[in-house]
C-alpha positions as CSV (number, residue, x, y, z in Angstrom):
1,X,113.2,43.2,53.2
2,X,111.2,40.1,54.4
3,X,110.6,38.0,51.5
4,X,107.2,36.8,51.4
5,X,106.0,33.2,52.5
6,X,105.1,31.7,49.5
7,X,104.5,27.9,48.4
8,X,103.1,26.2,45.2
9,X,100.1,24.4,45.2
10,X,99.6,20.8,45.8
11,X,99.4,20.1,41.8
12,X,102.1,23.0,41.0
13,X,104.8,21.3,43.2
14,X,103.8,17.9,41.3
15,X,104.0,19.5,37.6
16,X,107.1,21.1,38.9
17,X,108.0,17.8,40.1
18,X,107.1,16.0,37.0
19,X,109.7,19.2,35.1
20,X,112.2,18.0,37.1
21,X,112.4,15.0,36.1
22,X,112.5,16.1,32.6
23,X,115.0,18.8,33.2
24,X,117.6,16.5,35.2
25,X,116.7,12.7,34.9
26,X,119.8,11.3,35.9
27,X,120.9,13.4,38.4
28,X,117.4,13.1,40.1
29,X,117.3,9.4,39.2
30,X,120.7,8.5,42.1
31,X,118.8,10.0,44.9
32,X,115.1,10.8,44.5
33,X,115.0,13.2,47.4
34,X,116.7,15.4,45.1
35,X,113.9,16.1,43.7
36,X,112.0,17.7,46.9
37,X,115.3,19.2,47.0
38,X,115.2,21.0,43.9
39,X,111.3,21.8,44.4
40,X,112.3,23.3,47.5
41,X,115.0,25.5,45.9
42,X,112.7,27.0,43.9
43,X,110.0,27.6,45.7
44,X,112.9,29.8,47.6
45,X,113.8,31.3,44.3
46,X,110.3,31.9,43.7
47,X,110.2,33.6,47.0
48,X,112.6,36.7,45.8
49,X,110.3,37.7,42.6
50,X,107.6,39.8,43.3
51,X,103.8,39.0,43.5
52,X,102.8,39.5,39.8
53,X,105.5,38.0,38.4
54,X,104.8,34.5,41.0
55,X,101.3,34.8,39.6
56,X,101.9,35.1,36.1
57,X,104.7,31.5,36.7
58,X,101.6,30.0,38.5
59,X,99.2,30.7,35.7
60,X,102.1,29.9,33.4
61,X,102.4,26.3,35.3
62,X,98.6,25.7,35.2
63,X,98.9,26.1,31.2
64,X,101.9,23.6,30.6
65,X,100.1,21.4,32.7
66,X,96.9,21.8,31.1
67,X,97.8,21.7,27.5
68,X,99.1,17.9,27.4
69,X,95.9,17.1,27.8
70,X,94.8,18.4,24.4
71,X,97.4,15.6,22.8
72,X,95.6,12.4,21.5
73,X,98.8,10.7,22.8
74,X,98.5,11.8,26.6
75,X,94.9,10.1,27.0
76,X,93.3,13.2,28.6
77,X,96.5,13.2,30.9
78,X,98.1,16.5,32.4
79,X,101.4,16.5,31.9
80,X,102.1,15.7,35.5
81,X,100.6,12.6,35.0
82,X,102.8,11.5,31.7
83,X,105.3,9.1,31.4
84,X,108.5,10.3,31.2
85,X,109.0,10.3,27.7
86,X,105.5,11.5,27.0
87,X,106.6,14.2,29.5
88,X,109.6,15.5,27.5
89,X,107.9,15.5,24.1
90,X,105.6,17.7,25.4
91,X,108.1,19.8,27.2
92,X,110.2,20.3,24.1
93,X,106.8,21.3,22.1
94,X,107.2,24.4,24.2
95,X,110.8,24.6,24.1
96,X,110.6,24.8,20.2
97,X,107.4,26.6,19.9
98,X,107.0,29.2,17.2
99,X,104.8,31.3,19.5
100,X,107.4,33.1,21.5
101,X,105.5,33.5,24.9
102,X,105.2,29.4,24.9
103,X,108.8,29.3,24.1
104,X,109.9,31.9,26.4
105,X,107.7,30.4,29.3
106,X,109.5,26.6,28.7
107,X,113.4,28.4,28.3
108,X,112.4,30.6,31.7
109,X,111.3,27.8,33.7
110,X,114.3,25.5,32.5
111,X,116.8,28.0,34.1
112,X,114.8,28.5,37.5
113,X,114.4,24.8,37.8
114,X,118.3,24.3,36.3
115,X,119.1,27.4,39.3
116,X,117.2,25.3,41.6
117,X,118.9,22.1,40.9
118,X,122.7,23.4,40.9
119,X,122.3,24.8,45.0
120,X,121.8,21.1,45.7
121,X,125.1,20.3,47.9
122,X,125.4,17.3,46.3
123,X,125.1,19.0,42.9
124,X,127.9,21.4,43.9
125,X,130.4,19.2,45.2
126,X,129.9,17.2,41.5
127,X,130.7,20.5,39.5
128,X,133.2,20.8,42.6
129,X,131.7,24.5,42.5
130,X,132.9,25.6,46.0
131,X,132.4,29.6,46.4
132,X,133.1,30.2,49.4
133,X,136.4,28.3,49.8
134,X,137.2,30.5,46.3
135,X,135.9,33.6,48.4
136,X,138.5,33.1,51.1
137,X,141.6,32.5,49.1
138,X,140.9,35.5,47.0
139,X,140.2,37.5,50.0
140,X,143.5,36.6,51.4
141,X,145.7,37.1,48.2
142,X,144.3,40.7,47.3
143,X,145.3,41.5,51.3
144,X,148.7,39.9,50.4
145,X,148.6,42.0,47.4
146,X,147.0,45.2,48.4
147,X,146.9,45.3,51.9
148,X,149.3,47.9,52.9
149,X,147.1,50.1,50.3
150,X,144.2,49.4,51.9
151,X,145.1,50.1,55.6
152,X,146.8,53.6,54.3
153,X,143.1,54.3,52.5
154,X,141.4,53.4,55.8
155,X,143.7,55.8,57.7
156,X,142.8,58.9,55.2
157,X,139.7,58.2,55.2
158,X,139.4,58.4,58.9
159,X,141.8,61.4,59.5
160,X,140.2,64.8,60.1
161,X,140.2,66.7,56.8
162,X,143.1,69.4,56.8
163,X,141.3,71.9,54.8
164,X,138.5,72.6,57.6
165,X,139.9,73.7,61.2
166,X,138.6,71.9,64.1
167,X,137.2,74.5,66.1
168,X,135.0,74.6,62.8
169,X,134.0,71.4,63.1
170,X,132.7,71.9,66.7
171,X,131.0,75.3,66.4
172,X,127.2,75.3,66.8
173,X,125.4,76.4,64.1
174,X,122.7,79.1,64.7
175,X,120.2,80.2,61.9
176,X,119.3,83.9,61.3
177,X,115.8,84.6,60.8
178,X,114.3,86.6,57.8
179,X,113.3,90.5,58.5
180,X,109.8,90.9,58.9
């Protein structure tokens, strides 16, 4: 499956900017090209969800960004345009919302952007979360382990079943027709 080629819009990828920053402000803060980083991430992740579901996160995004602007403390501000702290008030108004589907919205799009943030290298070798180096030594004890029971598997499973003669196996198959 091809996954589509898909890409927020100018003022999604700076609302989604302006998350990040809420979401991981220290991390982000040591090396600000984290940030295009993270956006990049999950406009990847984005990539894997089908169509309505990238439209509903879209409409979703236009929303959060939208609403600040209905606080007397933002000015007339979206929230891409808040200052930081401005920023995460009005993300954790979501976050704590009593209306589940603004609650629900804030908690999803804290894990895609937290998804998006953790495939960072740099955020990998912090948590020193190294897969495929945990892949390989796994792989290599369970063939310490189980790899005579695995090669005597393979061999069954390739041997010519003793219940069926070979000639059998060989024979062409002809059909008979129905009486007319």
């Amino acid at each position: 499956m091809t996954l589509s080629d898909f890409r927020l819009s100018g003022r999604q990828r700076r609302t989604v900017r302006a998350l990040i920053q809420v979401a991981c402000p220290a991390f982000v803060a040591e090396n600000p090209a984290r940030t295009e980083q993270t956006l990049h991430n999950l406009e990847l992740g984005l990539r894997s969800l089908p169509a309505h579901v990238r439209l509903l996160v879209r409409l979703g995004l236009l929303a959060f960004d939208e609403s600040a602007r209905a606080k007397p403390s933002a000015r007339g501000r979206p929230f891409r345009a808040l200052p930081p702290d401005q920023a995460l008030a009005h993300f954790e108004m979501f976050w704590r919302s009593r209306f589940a589907p603004l609650s629900l919205f804030a908690k999803n799009l804290m894990s895609l952007v937290a998804l998006a943030c953790y495939e960072i290298p740099d955020a990998k070798d912090r948590l020193e979360y190294h897969p495929d180096a945990w892949i390989t030594e796994v792989a290599r004890r369970r063939l310490d382990t189980w790899g005579a029971e695995i090669r005597a598997h393979e061999e069954d499973l390739l041997r010519p079943d003793p219940l069926i003669p070979t000639h059998r196996l060989t024979r062409k198959v002809t059909h008979a027709h129905p009486a007319t």
